[in-house]
NUROMI-832641 format. One line per 3 residues: number of its first residue (from 1); their letters; for each residue z, x, y of C-alpha. Coordinates in pm, 1 decimal, always signed. Example, Ala and Ser with C-alpha at 12.3 -4.5 7.8 and 13.67 -1.06 7.14 Angstrom:
# NUROMI-832641
1> as> +780.0 +1230.0 -450.0 | +714.0 +1367.0 -106.0
This chain:
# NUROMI-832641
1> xxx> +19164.0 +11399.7 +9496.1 | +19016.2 +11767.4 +9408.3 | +18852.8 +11551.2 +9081.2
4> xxx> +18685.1 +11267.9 +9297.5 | +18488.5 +11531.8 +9541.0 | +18205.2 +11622.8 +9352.9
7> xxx> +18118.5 +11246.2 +9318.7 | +18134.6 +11258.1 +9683.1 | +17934.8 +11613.4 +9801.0
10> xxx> +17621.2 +11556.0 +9568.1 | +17523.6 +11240.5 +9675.2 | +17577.4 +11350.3 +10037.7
13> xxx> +17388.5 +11669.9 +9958.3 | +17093.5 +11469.4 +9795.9 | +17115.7 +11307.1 +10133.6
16> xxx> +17058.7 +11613.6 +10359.4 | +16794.0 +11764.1 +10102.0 | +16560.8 +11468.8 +10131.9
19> xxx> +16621.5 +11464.1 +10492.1 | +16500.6 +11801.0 +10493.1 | +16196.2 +11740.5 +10256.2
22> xxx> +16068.5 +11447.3 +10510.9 | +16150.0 +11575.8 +10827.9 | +16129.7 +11986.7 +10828.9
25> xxx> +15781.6 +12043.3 +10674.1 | +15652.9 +11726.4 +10972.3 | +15793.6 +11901.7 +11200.0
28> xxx> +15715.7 +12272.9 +11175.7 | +15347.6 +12167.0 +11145.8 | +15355.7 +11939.1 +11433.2
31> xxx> +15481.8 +12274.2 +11578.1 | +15229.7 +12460.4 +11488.5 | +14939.4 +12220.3 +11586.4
34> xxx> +15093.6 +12207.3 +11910.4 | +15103.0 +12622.3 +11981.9 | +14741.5 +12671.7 +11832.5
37> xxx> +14669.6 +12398.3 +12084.7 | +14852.0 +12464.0 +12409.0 | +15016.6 +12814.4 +12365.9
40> xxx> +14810.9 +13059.8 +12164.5 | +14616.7 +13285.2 +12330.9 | +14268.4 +13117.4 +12285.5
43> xxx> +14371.5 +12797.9 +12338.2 | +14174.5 +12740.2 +12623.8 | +13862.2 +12803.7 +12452.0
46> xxx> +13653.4 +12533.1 +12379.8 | +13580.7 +12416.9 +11973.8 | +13632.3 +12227.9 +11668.0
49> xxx> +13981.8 +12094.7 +11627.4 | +14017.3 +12176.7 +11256.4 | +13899.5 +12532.6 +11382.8
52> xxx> +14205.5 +12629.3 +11587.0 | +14379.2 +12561.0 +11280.4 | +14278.2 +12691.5 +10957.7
55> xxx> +14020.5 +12948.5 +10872.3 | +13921.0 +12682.1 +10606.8 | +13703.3 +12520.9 +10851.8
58> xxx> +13555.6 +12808.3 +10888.5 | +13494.4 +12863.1 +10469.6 | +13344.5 +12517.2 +10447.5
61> xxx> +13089.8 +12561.2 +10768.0 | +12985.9 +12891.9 +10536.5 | +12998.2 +12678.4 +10238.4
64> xxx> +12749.1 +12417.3 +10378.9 | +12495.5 +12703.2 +10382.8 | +12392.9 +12590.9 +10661.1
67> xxx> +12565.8 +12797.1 +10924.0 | +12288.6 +12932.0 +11105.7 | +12244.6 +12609.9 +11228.4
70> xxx> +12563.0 +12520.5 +11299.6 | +12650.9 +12810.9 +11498.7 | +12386.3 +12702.8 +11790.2
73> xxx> +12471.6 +12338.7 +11792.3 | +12875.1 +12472.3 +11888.3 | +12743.1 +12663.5 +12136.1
76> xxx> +12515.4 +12385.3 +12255.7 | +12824.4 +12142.1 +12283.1 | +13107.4 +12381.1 +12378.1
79> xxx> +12911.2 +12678.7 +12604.6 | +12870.0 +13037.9 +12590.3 | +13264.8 +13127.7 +12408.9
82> xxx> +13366.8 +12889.4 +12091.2 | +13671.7 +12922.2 +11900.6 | +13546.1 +12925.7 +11524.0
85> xxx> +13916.4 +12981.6 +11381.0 | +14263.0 +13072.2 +11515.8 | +14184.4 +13387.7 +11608.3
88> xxx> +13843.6 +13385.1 +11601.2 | +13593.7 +13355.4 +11843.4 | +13173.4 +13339.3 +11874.1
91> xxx> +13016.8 +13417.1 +12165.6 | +12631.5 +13408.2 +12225.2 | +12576.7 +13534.5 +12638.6
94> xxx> +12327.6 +13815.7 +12587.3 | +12505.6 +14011.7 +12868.6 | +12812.0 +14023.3 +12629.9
97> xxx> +12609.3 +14226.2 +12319.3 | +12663.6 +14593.9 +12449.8 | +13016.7 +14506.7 +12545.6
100> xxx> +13104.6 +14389.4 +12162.8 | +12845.8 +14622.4 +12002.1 | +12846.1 +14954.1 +12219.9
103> xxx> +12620.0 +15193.6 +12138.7 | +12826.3 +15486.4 +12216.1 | +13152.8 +15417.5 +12037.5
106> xxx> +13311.8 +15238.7 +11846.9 | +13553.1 +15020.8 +12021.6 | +13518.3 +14697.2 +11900.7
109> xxx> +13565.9 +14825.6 +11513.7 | +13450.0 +14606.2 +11235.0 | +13702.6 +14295.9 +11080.0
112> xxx> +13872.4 +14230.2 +10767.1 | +13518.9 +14009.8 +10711.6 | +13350.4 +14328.3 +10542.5
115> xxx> +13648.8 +14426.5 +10327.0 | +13548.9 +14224.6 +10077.6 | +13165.1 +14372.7 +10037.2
118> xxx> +13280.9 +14701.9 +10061.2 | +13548.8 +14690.4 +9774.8 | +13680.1 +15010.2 +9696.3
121> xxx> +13368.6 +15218.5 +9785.6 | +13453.3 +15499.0 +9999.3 | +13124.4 +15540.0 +10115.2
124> xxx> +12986.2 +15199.4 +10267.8 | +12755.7 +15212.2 +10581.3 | +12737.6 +14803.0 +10585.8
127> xxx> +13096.2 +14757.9 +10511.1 | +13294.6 +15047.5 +10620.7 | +13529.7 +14985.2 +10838.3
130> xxx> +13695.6 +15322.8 +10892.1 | +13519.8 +15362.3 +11204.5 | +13554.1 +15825.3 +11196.8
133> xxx> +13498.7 +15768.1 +10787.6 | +13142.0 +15567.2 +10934.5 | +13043.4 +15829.4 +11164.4
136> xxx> +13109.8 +16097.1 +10895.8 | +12870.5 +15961.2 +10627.0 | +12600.3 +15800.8 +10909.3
139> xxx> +12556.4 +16189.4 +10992.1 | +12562.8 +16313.1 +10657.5 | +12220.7 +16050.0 +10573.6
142> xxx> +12086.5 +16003.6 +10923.4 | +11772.3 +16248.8 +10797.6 | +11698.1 +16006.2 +10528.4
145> xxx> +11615.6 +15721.6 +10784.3 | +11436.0 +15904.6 +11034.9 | +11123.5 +15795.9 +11225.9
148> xxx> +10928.9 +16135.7 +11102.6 | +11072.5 +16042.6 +10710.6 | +10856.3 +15731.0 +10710.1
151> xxx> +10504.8 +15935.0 +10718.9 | +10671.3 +16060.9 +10342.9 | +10755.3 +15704.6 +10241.2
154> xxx> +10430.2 +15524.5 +10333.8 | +10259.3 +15644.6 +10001.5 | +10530.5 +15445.5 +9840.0
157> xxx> +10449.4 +15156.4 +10032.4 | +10045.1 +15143.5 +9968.6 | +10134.5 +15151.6 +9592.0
160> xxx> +10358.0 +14864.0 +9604.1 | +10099.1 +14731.0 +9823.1 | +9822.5 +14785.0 +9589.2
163> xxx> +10029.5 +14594.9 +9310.2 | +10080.2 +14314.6 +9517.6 | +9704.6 +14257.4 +9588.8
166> xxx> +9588.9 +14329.0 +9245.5 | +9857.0 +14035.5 +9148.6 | +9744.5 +13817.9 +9435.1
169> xxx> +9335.0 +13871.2 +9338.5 | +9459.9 +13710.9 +9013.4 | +9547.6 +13383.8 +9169.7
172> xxx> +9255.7 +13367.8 +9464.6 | +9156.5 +13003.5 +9487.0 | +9513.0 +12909.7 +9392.3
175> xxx> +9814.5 +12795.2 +9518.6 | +10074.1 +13042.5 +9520.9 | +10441.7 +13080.7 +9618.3
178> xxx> +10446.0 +13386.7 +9847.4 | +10798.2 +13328.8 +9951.7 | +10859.4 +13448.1 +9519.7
181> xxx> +10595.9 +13741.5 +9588.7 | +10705.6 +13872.0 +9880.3 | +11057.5 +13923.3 +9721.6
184> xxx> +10910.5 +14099.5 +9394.7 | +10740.4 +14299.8 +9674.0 | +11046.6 +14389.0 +9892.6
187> xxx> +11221.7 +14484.5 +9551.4 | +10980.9 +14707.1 +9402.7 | +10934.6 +14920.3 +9767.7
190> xxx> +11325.2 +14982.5 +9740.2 | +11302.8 +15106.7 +9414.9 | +10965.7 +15324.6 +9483.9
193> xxx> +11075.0 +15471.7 +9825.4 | +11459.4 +15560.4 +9677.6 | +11408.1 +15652.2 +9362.6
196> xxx> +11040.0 +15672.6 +9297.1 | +11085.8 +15430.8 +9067.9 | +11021.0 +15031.9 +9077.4
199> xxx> +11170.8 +14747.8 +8890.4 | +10876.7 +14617.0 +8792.4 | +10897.8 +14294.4 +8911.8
202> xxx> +10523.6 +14281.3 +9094.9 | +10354.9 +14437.7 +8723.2 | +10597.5 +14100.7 +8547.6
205> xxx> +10538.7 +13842.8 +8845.8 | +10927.2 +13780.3 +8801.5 | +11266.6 +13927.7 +8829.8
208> xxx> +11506.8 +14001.9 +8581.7 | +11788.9 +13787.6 +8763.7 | +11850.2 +14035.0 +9044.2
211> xxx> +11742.0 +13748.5 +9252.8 | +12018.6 +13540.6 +9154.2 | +12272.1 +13813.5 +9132.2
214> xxx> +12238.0 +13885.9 +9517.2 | +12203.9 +13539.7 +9595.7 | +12598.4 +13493.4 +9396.8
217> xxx> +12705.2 +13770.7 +9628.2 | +12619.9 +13663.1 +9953.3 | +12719.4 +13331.1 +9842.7
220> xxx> +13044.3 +13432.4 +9740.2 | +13110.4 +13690.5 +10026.9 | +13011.1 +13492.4 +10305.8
223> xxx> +13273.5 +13246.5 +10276.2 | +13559.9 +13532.3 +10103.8 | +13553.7 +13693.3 +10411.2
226> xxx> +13673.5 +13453.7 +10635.0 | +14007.3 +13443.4 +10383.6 | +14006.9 +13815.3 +10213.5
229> xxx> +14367.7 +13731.1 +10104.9 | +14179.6 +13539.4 +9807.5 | +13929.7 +13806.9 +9741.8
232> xxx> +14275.8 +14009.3 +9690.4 | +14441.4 +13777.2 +9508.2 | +14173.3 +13762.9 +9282.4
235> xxx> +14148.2 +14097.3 +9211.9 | +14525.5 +14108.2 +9133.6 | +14464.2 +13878.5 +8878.4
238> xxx> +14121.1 +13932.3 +8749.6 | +14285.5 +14143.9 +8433.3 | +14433.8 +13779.3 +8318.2
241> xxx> +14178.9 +13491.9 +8417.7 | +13837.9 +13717.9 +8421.9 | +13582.1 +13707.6 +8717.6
244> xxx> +13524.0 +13392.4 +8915.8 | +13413.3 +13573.0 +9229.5 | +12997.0 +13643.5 +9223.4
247> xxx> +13104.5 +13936.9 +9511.7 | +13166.4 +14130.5 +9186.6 | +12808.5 +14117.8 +9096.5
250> xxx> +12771.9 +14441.5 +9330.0 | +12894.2 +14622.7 +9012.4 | +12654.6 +14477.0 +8818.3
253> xxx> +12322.4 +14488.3 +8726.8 | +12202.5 +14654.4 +9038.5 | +12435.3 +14937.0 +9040.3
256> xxx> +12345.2 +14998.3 +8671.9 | +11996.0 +15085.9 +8732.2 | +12100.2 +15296.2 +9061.5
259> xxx> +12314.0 +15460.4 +8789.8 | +12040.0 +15492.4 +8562.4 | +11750.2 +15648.6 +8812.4
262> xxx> +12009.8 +15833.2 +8983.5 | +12107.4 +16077.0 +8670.1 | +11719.9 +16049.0 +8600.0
265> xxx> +11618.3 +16220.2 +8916.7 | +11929.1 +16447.3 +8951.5 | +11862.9 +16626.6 +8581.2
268> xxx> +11509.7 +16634.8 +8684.3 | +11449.3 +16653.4 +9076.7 | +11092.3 +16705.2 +9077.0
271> xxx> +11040.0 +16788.3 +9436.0 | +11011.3 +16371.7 +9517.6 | +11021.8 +16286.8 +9933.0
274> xxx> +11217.5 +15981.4 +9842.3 | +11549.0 +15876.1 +9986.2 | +11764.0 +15961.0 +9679.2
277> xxx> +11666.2 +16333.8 +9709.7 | +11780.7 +16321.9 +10101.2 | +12104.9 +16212.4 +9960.9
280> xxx> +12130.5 +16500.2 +9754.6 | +12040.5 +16708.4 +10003.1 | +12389.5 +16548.3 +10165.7
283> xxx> +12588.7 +16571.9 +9893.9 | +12507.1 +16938.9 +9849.4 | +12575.0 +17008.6 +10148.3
286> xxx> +12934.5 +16847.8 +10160.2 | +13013.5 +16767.4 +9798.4 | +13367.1 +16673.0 +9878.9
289> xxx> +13272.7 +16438.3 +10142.7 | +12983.2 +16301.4 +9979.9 | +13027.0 +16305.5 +9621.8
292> xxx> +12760.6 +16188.2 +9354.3 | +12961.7 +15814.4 +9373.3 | +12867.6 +15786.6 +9701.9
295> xxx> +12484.4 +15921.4 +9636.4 | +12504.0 +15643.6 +9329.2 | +12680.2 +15395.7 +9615.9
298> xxx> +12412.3 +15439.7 +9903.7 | +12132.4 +15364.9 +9674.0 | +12318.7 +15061.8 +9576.1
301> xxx> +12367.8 +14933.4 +9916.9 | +11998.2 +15012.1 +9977.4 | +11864.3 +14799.6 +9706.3
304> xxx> +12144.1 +14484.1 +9800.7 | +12105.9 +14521.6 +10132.7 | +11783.1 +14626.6 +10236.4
307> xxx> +11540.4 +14441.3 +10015.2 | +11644.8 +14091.2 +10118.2 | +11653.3 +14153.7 +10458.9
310> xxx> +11319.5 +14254.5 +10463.7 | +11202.3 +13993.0 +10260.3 | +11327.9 +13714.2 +10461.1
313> xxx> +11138.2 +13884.3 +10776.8 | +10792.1 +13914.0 +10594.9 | +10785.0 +13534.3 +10488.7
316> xxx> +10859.7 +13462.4 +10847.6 | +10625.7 +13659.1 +10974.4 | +10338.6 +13418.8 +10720.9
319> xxx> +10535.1 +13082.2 +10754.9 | +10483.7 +13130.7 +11136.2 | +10167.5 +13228.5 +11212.0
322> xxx> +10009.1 +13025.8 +10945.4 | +10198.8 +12732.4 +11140.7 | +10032.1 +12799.1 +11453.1
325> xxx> +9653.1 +12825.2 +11431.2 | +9599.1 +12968.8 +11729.8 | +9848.5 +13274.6 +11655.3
328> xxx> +9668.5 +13308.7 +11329.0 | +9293.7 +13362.1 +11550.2 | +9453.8 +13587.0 +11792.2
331> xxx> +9616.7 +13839.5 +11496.3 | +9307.8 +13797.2 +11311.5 | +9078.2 +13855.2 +11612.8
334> xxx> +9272.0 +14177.2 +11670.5 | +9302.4 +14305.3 +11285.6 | +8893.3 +14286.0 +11270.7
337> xxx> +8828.9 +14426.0 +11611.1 | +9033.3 +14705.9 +11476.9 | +8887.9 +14745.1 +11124.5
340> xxx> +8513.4 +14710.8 +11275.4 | +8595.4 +14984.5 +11584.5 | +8728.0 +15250.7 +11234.0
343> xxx> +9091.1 +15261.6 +11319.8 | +9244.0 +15091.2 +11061.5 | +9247.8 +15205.5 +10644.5
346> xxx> +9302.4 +14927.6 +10405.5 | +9561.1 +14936.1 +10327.7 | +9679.9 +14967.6 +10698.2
349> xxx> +9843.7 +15262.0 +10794.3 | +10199.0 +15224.4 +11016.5 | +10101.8 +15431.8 +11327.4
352> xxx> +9775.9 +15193.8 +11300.3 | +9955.4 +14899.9 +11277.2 | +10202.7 +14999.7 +11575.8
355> xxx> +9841.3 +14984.2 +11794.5 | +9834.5 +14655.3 +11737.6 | +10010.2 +14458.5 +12030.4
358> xxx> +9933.3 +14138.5 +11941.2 | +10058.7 +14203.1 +11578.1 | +10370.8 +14393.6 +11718.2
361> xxx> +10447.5 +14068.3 +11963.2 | +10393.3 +13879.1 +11657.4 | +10618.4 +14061.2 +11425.0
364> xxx> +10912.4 +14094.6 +11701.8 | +10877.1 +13720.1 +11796.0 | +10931.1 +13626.2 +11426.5
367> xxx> +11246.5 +13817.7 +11414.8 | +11361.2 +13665.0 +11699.9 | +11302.4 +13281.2 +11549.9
370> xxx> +11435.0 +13357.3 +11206.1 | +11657.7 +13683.3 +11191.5 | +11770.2 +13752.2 +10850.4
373> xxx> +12144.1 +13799.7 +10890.1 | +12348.3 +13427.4 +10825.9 | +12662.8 +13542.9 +10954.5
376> xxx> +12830.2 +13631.3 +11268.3 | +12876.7 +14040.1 +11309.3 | +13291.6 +14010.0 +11365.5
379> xxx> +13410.5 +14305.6 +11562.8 | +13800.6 +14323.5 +11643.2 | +13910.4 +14339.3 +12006.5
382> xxx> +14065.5 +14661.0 +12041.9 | +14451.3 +14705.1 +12161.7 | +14439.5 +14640.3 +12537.7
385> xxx> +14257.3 +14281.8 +12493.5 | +13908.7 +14243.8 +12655.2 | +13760.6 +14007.3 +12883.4
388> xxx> +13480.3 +13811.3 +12763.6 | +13303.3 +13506.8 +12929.3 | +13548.1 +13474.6 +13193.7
391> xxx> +13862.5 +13473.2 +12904.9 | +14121.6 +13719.9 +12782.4 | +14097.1 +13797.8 +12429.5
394> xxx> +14420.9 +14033.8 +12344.0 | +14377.4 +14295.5 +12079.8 | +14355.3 +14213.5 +11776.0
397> xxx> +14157.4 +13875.0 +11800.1 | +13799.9 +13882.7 +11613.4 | +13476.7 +13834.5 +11836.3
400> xxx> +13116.0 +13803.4 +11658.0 | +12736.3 +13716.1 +11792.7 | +12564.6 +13511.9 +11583.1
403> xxx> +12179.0 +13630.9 +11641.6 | +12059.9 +13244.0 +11557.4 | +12234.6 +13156.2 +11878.9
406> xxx> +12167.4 +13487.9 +12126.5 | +11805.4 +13415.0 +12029.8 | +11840.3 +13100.3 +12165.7
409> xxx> +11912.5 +13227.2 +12525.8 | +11703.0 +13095.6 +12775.3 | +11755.8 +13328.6 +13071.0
412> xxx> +11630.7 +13585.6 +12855.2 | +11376.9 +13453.2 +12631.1 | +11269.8 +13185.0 +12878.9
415> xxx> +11290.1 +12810.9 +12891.3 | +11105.7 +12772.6 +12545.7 | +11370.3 +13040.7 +12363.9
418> xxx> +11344.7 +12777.4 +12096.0 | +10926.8 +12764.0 +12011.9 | +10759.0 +13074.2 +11821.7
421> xxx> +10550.3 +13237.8 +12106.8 | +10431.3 +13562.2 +12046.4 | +10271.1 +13591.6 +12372.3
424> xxx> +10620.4 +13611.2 +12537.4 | +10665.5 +13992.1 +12433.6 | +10342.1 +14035.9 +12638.9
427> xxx> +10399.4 +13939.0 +12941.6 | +10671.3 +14093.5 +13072.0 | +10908.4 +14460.6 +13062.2
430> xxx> +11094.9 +14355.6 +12684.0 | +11377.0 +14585.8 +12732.0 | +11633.4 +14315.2 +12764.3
433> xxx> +11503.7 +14074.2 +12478.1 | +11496.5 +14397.0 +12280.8 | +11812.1 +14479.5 +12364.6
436> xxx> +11936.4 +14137.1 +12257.8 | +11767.3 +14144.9 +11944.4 | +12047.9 +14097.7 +11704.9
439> xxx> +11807.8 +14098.0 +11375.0 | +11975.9 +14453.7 +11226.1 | +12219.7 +14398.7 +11438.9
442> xxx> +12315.8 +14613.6 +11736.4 | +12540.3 +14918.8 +11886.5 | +12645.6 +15234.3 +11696.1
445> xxx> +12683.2 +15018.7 +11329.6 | +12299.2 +14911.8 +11358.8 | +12104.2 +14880.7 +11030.8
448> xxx> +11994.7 +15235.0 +10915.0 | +11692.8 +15087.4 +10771.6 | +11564.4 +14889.1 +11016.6
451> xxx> +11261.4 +15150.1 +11072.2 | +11203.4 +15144.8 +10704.8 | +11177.4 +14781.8 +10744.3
454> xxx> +10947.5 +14770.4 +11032.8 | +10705.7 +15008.9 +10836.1 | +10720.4 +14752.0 +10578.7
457> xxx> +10596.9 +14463.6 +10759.4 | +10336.7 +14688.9 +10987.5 | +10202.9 +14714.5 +10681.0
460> xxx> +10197.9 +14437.1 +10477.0 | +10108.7 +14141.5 +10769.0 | +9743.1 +14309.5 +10840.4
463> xxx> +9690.1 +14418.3 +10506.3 | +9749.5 +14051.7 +10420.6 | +9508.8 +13930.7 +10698.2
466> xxx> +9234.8 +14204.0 +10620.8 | +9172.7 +14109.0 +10332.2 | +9242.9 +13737.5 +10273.4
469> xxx> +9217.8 +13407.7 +10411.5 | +9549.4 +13224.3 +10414.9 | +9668.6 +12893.8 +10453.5
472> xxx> +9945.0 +12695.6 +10361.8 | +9914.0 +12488.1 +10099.5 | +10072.0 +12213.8 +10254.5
475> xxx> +10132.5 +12214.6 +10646.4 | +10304.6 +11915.4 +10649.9 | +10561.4 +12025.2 +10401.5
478> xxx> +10834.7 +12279.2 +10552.8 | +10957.6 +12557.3 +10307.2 | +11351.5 +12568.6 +10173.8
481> xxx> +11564.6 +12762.2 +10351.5 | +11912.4 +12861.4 +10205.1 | +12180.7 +12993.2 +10459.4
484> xxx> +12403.9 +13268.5 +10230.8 | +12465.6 +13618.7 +10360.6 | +12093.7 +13601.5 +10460.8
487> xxx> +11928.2 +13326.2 +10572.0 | +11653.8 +13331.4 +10262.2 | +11335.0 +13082.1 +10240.7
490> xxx> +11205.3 +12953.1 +9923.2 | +10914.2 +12711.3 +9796.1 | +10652.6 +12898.9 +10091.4
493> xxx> +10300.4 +12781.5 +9910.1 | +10008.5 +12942.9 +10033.6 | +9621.0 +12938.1 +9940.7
496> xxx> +9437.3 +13275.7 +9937.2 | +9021.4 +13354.9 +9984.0 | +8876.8 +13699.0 +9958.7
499> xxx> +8755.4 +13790.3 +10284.1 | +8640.9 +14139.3 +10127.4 | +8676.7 +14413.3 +9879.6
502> xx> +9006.2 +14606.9 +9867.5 | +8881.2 +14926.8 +9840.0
């Protein structure tokens, strides 16, 4: 009898593992569809099925590189709160920015999102998300982006400025691509006001592939960041299968030349007023805290960071008032008044330019239509929970603001939020559409550089306008825009005239 059992258990085991195999797996994820559904603690918020489910849905939304557009047609459908993954949320009320993004703590800290851009930097002002690590190094470089540091910057400016019109007097009469020279622009001011030393890209008229190495990054990041757990796996494995993330790019090419200048100007200082000797000036003051990595890491993160961003709000700034011909009269109207009463230089100085209403309305409206950041800003909810929109969010979910949809508000940016009107920041006390400006985002992790950038295109816009006659090439034809980590524009072709000498 003991002989004829086994011919009796395996085929009855076979049995109950195929069972298993059909029925289990079925059944655990009907399971789970139903608790992300009906029982998990955002189920009641409104959103894409697939989006309560998997963070996948959220990767291929990134993927589409289209997100900024996406982002306002879920609010549009599902309201003010939207459930963007399991435990993710968006929400785009105005009234809900200075709860998410305080500007006197910390609470909300940042998510897992930025793990992946920082790496293994200690020093990461983006990235960071040790929030008394942040506050550490923010005070340790806080001189360096000063209002009263700008007045030292500004001669780094006008010569990047002077390239850009000696390029641009070569091609008068011509059709040119200023979305192209506007980057080469934004790149060579980075290198000039950090290390006193540009790339060179205005003197070529092209980059060396920088372009495309950030563009990897963000395209890479966005997405990795929404599943870090890959980004880690990755990493774990990179000794055996090589890169196939374009994240790792940060250690590239860029960092090399912030290398490069960085021993250049520390073996021979030279007395410069540019940003890398403020972060010496750190860094000898708390060597252990601040270490030459992090000098070399900060002027990394300037470059990657800081050059796009401003690019993609200069070319707005153009696209939209060359759009709208009556914008274009009233900024030019007020750029000659200026020039003829003697208060502006060419090129235009900042604390002219900040006279300027109309350009000032002009330059704040265009950050408003097309901020530069793609991606929501994910904060984590902090233990306790939060109440947001009229919901509980317990600790530990992730809450972002896209500024694509915030912009979008109506009850603060009136009923045509979605038209470029410049006149709007005219008309009435701007403290709350300020306040809701999300374009270097908001609260005590707001950009560093944002005054740096604001200089930049004080400058630039009437300098532009004083001396030349611009139109777009095509007005019928819309430029190519390319949602990454920033939401870049490409293919911008413009006409130029001489409407006087330079000098």
């Amino acid at each position: 009898m003991s002989a004829s059992q086994p011919t009796f258990v395996i085929p009855h085991i076979h049995s109950l593992l195929t069972q298993y195999f059909y029925i289990v797996p079925p059944a655990v994820l009907v399971c789970y569809i139903l608790y992300q559904r009906l029982f998990h603690p955002l189920a009641r918020i409104p959103g894409p099925f697939l989006a309560s489910l998997t963070n996948w849905w959220y990767v291929h939304a990134t993927r589409t590189e289209t997100w900024h557009r996406i982002v306002v047609s879920l609010h549009e459908r599902y309201g003010p709160i939207v459930r963007i993954a399991p435990n993710e949320v968006s929400v785009s009320t105005p009234k809900a920015v200075r709860q998410i993004y305080p500007v006197s703590s910390s609470a909300f800290p940042k998510s897992d999102w930025y793990s992946v851009f920082r790496g293994t930097r200690k020093v990461d002002l983006f990235a960071g998300q040790d929030q008394r690590a942040h506050g550490q190094h923010r005070k340790m470089v806080a001189r360096a982006y000063a209002m009263d540091t700008l007045k030292d910057l500004e001669p780094y400016v006008d010569y990047c400025l002077g390239m850009l019109v000696e390029q641009l007097d070569r091609n008068v009469g011509q059709k040119v691509d200023m979305a192209k020279w506007v980057h080469l622009f934004s790149f060579d001011v980075i290198g000039e006001i950090t290390w006193s030393a540009n790339f060179g890209f205005l003197t070529a008229g092209v980059d060396d592939g920088t372009f495309n190495t950030i563009r990897a990054m963000g395209r890479s990041g966005s997405w990795l960041g929404h599943v870090p757990y890959v980004f880690r796996m990755h990493e774990l494995l990179k000794p055996y299968i090589g890169n196939w993330l374009g994240i790792n790019n940060r250690h590239g090419a860029i960092r090399d030349f912030a290398m490069r200048e960085t021993a250049r100007r520390f073996e021979n200082p030279g007395g410069k007023k540019d940003l890398i000797n403020r972060f010496f000036d750190a860094h000898e003051k708390n060597p252990e805290e601040f270490t030459y990595t992090d000098v070399i890491s900060m002027g990394t993160t300037q470059v990657s960071a800081g050059s796009d961003t401003t690019a993609v709000s200069i070319r707005a700034i153009i696209y939209y008032v060359l759009q709208s011909p009556s914008v274009k009269a009233k900024l030019i109207a007020e750029i000659d008044k200026a020039k003829r009463k003697g208060e502006l230089n060419n090129p235009v100085k900042h604390e002219e330019a900040a006279k300027l209403k109309y350009l000032q309305a002009v330059i704040s409206e265009s950050l408003r239509v097309h901020p530069a950041m793609a991606v929501n800003l994910p904060r984590v909810v902090p233990n306790g929970g939060a109440k947001i929109e009229g919901h509980y969010l317990p600790g530990g979910t992730v809450v972002g603001m896209s500024a694509w949809a915030v912009h979008k508000d109506k009850e603060v940016y009136g009923e045509d939020a979605y038209a470029f009107r410049p006149e709007r920041w005219l008309e009435k006390d701007t403290t709350d559409m300020n306040r809701c400006l999300l374009t270097f985002g908001a609260g005590s992790r707001a950009c560093l550089g944002r005054n740096m950038a604001a200089q930049q295109m004080s400058k630039i816009i009437p300098t532009l306008f004083l001396n030349y006659d611009m139109e777009l090439a095509d007005p019928e034809k819309d430029w190519r825009v390319e949602c990454l980590l920033f939401v870049g524009q490409y293919d911008m072709d413009v006409t130029f005239k001489r409407r006087q000498d330079y000098w």
